[in-house]
ROMIDREN-73156 format. One record per residue (C-alpha): residue in three letters; x, y, z. Coordinates in steps of 0.001 Angstrom, whole numbers, padded with zeros to 6 digits, always signed. Layout:
<recs>
ALAXYZ ...
</recs>
This chain:
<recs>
UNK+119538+074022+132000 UNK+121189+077523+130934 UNK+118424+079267+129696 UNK+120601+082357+129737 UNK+123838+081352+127844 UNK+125034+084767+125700 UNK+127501+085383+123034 UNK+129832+087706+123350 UNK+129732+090985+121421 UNK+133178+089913+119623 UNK+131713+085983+118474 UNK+128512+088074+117298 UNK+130279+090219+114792 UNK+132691+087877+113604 UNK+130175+085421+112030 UNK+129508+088130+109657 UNK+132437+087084+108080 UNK+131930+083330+107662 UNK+131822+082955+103839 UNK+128691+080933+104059 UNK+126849+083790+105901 UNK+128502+086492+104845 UNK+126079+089172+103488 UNK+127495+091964+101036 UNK+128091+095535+102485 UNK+126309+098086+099924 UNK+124231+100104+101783 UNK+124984+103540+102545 UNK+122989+106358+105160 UNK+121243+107700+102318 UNK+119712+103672+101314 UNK+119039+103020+104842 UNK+117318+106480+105585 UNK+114969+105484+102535 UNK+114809+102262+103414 UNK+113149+103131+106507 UNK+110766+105998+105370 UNK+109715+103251+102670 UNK+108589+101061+105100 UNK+107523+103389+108109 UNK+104955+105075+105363 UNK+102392+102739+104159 UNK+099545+101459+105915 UNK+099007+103344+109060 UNK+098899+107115+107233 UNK+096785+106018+103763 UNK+094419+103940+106124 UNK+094756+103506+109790 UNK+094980+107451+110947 UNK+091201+107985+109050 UNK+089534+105414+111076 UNK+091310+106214+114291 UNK+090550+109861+114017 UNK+086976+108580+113318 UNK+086262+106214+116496 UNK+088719+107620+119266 UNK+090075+110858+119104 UNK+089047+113343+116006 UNK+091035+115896+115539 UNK+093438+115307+118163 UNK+094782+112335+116182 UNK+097739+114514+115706 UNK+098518+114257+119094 UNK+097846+110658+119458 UNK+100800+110279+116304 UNK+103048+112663+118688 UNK+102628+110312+121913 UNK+102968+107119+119413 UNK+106326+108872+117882 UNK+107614+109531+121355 UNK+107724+105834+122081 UNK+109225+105191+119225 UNK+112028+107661+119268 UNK+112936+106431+122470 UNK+113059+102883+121643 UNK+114707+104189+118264 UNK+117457+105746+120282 UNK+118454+102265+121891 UNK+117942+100568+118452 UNK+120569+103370+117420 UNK+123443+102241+120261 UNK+122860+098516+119417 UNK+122782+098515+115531 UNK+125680+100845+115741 UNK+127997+098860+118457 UNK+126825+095132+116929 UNK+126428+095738+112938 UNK+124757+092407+112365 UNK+121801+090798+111166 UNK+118938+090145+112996 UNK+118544+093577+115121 UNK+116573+092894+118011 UNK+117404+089358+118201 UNK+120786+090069+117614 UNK+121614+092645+120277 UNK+119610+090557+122722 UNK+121726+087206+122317 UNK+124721+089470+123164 UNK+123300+090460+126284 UNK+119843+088727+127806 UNK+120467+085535+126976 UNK+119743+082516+124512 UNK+115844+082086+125467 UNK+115053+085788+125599 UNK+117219+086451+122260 UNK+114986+083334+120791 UNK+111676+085271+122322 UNK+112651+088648+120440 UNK+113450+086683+117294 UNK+110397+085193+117493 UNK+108110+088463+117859 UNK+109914+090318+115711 UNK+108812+087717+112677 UNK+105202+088050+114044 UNK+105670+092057+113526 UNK+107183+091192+109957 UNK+105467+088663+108648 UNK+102004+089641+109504 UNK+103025+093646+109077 UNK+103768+092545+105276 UNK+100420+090616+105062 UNK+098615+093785+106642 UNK+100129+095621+104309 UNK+099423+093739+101058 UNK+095574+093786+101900 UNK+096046+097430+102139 UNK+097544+097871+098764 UNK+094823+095298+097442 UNK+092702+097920+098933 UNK+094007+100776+097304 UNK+094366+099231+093467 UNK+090599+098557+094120 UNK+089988+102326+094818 UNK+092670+102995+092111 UNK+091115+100913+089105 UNK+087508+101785+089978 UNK+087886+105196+089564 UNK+089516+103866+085815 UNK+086278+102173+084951 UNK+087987+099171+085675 UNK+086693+096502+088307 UNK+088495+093597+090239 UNK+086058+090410+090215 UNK+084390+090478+093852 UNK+085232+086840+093874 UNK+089084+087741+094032 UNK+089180+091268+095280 UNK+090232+092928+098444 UNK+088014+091509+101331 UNK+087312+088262+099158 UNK+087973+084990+100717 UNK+090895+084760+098479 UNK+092741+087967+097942 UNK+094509+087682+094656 UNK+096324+090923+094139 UNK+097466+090669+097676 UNK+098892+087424+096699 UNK+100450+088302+093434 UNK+102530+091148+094820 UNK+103859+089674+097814 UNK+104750+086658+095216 UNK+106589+089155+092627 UNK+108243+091181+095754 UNK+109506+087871+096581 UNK+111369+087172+093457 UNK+112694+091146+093394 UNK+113926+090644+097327 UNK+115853+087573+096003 UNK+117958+088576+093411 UNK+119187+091000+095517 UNK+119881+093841+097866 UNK+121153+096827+096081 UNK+118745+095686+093321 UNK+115547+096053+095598 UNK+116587+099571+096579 UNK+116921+100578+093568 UNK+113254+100240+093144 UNK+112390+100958+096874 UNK+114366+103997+096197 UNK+112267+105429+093325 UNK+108723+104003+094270 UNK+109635+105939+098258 UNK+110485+109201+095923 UNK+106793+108846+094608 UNK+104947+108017+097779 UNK+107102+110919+099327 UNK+105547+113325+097099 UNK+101831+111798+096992 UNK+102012+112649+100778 UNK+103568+116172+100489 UNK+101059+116811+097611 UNK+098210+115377+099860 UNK+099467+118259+102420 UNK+099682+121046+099959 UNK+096466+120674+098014 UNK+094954+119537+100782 UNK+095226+122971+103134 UNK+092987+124794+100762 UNK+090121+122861+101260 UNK+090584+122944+105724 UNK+087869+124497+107755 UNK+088869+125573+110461 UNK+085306+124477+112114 UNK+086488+121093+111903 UNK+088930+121185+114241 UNK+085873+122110+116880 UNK+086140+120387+119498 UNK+089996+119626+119029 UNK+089651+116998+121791 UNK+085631+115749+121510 UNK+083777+114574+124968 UNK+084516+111102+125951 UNK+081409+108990+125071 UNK+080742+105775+126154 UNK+082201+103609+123796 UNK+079987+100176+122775 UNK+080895+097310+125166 UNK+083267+095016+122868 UNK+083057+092245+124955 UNK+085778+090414+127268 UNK+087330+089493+124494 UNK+087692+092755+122561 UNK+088271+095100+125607 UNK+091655+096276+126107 UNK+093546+094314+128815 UNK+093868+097537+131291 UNK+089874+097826+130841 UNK+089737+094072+132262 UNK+092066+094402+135141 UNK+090990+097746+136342 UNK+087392+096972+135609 UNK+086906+100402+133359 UNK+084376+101267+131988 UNK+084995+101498+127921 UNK+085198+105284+126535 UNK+086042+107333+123075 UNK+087655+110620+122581 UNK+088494+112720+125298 UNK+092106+111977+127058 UNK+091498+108509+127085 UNK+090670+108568+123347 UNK+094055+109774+122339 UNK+095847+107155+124106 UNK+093631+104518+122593 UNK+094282+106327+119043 UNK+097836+106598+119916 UNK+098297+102735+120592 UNK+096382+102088+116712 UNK+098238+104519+115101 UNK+101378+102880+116644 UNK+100935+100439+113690 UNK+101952+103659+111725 UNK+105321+104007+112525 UNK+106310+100086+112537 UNK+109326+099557+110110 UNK+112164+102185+111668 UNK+113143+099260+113526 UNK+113638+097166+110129 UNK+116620+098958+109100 UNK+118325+097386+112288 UNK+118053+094405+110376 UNK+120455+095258+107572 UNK+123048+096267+109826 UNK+125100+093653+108191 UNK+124469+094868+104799 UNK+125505+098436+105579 UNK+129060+100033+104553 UNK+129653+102182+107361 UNK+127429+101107+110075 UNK+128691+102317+113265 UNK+127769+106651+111233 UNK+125316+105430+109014 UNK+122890+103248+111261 UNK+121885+105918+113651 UNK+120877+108526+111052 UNK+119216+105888+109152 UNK+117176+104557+111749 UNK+116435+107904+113872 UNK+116456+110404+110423 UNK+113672+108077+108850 UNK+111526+108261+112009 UNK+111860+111713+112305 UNK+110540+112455+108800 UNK+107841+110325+109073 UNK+107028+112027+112379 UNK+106443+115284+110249 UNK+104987+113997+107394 UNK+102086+112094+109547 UNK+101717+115057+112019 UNK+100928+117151+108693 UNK+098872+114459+107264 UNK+096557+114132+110250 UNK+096144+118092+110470 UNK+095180+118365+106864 UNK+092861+115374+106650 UNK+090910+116223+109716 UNK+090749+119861+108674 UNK+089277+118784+105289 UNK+086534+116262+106409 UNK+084921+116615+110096 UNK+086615+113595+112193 UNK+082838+111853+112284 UNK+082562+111971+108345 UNK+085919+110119+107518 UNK+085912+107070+106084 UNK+087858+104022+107206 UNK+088936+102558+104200 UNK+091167+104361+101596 UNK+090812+107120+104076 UNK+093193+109613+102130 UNK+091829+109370+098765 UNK+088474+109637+099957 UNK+088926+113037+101440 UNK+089046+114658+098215 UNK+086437+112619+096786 UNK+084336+114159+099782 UNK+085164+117843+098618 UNK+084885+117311+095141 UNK+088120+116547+093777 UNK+088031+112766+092289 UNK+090724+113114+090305 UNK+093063+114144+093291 UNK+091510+111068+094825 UNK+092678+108511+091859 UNK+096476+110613+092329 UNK+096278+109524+095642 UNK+095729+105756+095093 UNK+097793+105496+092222 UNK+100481+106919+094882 UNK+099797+104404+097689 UNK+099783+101565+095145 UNK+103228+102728+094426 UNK+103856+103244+098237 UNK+102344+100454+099956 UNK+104470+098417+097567 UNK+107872+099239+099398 UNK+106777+099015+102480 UNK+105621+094970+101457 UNK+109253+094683+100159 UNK+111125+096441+103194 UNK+109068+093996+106036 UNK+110065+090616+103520 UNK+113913+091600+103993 UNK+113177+091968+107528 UNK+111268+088848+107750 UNK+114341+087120+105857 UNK+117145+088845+107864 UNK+115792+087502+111269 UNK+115250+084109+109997 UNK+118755+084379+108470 UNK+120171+085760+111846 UNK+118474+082516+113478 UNK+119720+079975+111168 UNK+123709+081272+111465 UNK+123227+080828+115455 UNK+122032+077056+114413 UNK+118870+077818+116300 UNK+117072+076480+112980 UNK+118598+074214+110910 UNK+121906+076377+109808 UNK+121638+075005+105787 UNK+118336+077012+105838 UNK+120575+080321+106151 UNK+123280+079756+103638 UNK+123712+082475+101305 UNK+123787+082272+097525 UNK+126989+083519+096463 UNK+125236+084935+092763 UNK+122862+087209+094940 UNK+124195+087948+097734 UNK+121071+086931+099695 UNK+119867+084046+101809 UNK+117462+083235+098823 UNK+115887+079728+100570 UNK+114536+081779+103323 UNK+112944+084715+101326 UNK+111474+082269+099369 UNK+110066+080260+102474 UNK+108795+083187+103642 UNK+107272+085116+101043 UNK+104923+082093+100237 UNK+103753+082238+103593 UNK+103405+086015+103849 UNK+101368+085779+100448 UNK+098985+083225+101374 UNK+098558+084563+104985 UNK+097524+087870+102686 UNK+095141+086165+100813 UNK+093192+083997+103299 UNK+093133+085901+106426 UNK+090054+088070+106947 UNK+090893+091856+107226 UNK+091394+093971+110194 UNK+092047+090856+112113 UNK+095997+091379+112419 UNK+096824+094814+113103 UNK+097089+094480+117166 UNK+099212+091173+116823 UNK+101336+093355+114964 UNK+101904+095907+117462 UNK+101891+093530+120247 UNK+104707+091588+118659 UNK+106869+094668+117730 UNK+106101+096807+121573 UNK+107148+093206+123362 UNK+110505+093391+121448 UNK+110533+097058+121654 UNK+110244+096873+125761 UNK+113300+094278+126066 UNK+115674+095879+122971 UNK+114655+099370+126036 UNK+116096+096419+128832 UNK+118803+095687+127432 UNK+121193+098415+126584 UNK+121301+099358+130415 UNK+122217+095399+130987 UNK+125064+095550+128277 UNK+126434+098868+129931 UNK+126794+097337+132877 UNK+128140+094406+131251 UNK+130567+095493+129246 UNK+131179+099109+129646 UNK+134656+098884+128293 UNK+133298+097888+124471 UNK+133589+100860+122346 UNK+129805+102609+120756 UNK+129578+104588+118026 UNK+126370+105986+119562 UNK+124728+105827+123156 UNK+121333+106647+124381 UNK+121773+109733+126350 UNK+120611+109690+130105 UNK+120690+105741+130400 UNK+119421+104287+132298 UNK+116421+106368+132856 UNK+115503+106783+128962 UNK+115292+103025+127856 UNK+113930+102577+131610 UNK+111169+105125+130617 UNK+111013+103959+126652 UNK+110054+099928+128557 UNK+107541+101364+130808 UNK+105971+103489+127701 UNK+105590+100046+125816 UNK+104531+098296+128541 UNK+101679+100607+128993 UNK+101045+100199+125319 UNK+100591+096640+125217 UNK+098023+096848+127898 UNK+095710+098885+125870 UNK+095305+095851+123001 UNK+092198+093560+123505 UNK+092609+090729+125452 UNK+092196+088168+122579 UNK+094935+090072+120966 UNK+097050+088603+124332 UNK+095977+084953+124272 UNK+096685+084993+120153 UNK+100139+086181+121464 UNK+100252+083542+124329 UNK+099333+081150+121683 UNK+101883+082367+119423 UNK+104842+082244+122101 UNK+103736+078833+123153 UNK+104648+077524+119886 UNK+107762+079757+119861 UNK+108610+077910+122572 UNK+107682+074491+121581 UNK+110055+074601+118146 UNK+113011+076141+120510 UNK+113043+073445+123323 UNK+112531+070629+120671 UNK+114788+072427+118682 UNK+116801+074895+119098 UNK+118111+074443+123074 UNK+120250+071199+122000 UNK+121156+072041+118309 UNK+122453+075759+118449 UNK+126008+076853+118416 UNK+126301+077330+121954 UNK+124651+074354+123102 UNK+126731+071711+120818 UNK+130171+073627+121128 UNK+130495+075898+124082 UNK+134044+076398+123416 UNK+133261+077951+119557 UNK+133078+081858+120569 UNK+136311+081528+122735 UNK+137923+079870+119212 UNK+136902+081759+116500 UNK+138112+085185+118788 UNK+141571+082688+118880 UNK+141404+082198+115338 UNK+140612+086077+114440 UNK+143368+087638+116292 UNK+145978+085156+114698 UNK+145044+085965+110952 UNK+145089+090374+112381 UNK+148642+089157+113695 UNK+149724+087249+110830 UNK+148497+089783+108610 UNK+150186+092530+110522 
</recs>
């Protein structure tokens, strides 16, 4: 059983151009770049950095985003080498099959659409969330029956279901509008910093870093994993407080890693893909660190609220109006970020189907759009119901889990495929390899051991089944499995049409 079988880097790009799966090339640094600050800001700044600033570290939130952005950046940096040496679909998965192996390629692909899928679902409850906030302050009220935190979420479902339809028609089409709805939620934020500093008291910030408390016993189930093995004793704020805020507000920064997944789609990948994926990050970085000051300067950390965190801060100090800005601009905001994490979703799926690892026919592209339309359909009807049945708050860690598990082994592997094949040319390489993606795997490792331990067996759970559909699947069917001989041919075949045409 070869568990381990790899394509090379050489097969991997060259089914790019397979007129069945061939994607069209459209999207410039500037595209990407927005592509990933539309999807990086969303949930975790309008909604996730209130209530972490409010049970585990107060003001020093902004640090907890600084050590959260410092894993990132590093695993962004090996994202970087692969999406800019092997410009294809799929990202994680992708670079992975080219250098771990067929299983852990199939393990990555795997996680990454349990980071996607659910991310969007997350996501879409948020938004739900925020037209609540939005259309209340009109006089205007959702039905309780179908409103955010109902049993059935039905503007959750509806936008995931209209996103669907925009993803399909097209690329270039869907940033177009990610483009202009990213301009708005760009400027909600920066006006959120502006008005926001003079309403800050400076007594708010005191203490920066509160005590550490004892924090409620959660239960076996609920404790973080590292509390369980070690056999600590539970704790908020203090030290331990901003590493427990900095592995929620992780959730913040999930997307960068999406524009990996367009690498196909891009014109000039090898320039373009770095900048896109490190110069989104990097903004986002700023604009959160700003954020976090602002908000916990305006409220004291033990007065924010956990919903609709960033509206409700200038409710608190008497500016309502700011506050109904504010939602109208995450509305707008948390719509693109739905959008980016479906063409994700669809990419890796897509990426998956070419290698035959599901059934290939799944994959094909329609030539009108441009995009693998079956699978974006497939998968935004599961993203939109998973939005409007699942009870809130229950997905957020499976998220992270899902993206630091393929964030640890993308960190793996770029040492492996230096050592591999050092003589294939990179656009861009991690500097100080091996100890940086060495340091970025233990950083995520550590992570991952700070999410509850039923966050782990939901993962377990989740892998299992990976692993079910791959060995009843996958293992016989894929392209490696039922003709060995294909990469070696289609190099063959490659280098006679560059001779011919020569």
């Amino acid at each position: 059983m070869n568990l381990f079988r790899t394509k090379s880097i050489e097969q991997t790009i060259l089914e790019g151009d397979e007129p069945e799966y061939q994607l069209k090339k459209k999207l410039t640094a500037l595209d990407l770049t927005v592509f990933g600050v539309g999807v990086v800001i969303g949930a975790g700044i309008f909604t996730v950095a209130g209530r972490a600033a409010h049970e585990l570290a107060g003001p020093a939130i902004i640090v907890s985003f600084i050590v959260a952005a410092l894993c990132c950046g590093l695993a962004a940096l090996c994202y970087a080498e692969f999406a800019s040496s092997i410009p294809v679909s799929g990202s994680a998965y992708t670079f992975s099959y080219a250098s771990l192996g067929e299983i852990i390629a199939w393990i990555i692909g795997w996680d990454l659409l349990l980071e996607l899928m659910l991310g969007a679902s997350v996501v879409a409850q948020g938004w739900s969330a925020y037209l609540g906030v939005f259309l209340g302050q009109l006089g205007i009220t959702i039905p309780e029956g179908i409103a955010y935190g109902s049993s059935f979420d039905l503007p959750a479902f509806v936008l995931v279901a209209l996103l669907t339809l925009l993803v399909s028609v097209g690329i270039k089409e869907s940033m177009r509008v990610n483009m202009a709805l990213v301009a708005l939620k760009v400027f909600i934020v920066v006006f959120v910093i502006i008005a926001g500093l003079s309403y800050v008291k400076t007594s708010n910030y005191t203490p920066f870093i509160p005590d550490a408390v004892p924090a409620e016993a959660k239960g076996a189930w609920k404790a973080p994993l590292i509390e369980t093995i070690f056999g600590l004793s539970p704790t908020a704020f203090g030290v331990t407080g901003i590493f427990a805020g900095a592995s929620l507000v992780f959730f913040a920064y999930i997307g960068f890693d999406v524009v990996a997944t367009t690498a196909e789609e891009a014109k000039n990948p090898g320039r373009d893909l770095p900048r896109g994926i490190i110069g989104s990050l990097i903004i986002c970085t700023i604009l959160y660190c700003a954020v976090a000051l602002v908000m916990t300067g305006m409220v004291r950390y033990d007065q924010l609220s956990s919903e609709a965190s960033l509206a409700k801060v200038f409710t608190d100090v008497g500016r309502p109006g700011y506050a109904t800005l504010i939602s109208a601009g995450a509305v707008a905001g948390l719509t693109t970020v739905v959008m980016t994490l479906l063409i994700g979703a669809s990419r890796v799926i897509f990426a998956m189907s070419r290698d035959w690892l599901l059934p290939p026919s799944f994959g094909k592209v329609n030539h009108k759009t441009g995009t693998p339309v079956r699978i974006t359909v497939a998968i935004g009807t599961l993203i939109a119901f998973v939005a409007a049945f699942t009870p809130v708050g229950e997905l957020e860690y499976m998220i992270n889990i899902g993206t630091l598990s393929a964030f640890f082994l993308v960190s793996i592997a770029v040492p492996v495929l230096r050592k591999r094949r050092p003589d294939f040319p990179r656009a861009f390489t991690v500097p100080l390899s091996p100890w940086l993606p060495i340091l970025s795997a233990l950083i995520c490792g550590y992570l991952m051991l700070t999410l509850p331990l039923e966050t782990w067996v939901r993962f377990l759970i989740w892998l299992v089944i990976g692993f079910g559909i791959y060995f009843a699947y996958g293992y016989h069917r894929s392209r490696l499995a039922r003709d060995p001989d294909y990469g070696e041919r289609v190099i063959a075949e490659a280098r006679a049409k560059s001779a011919q045409e020569e």
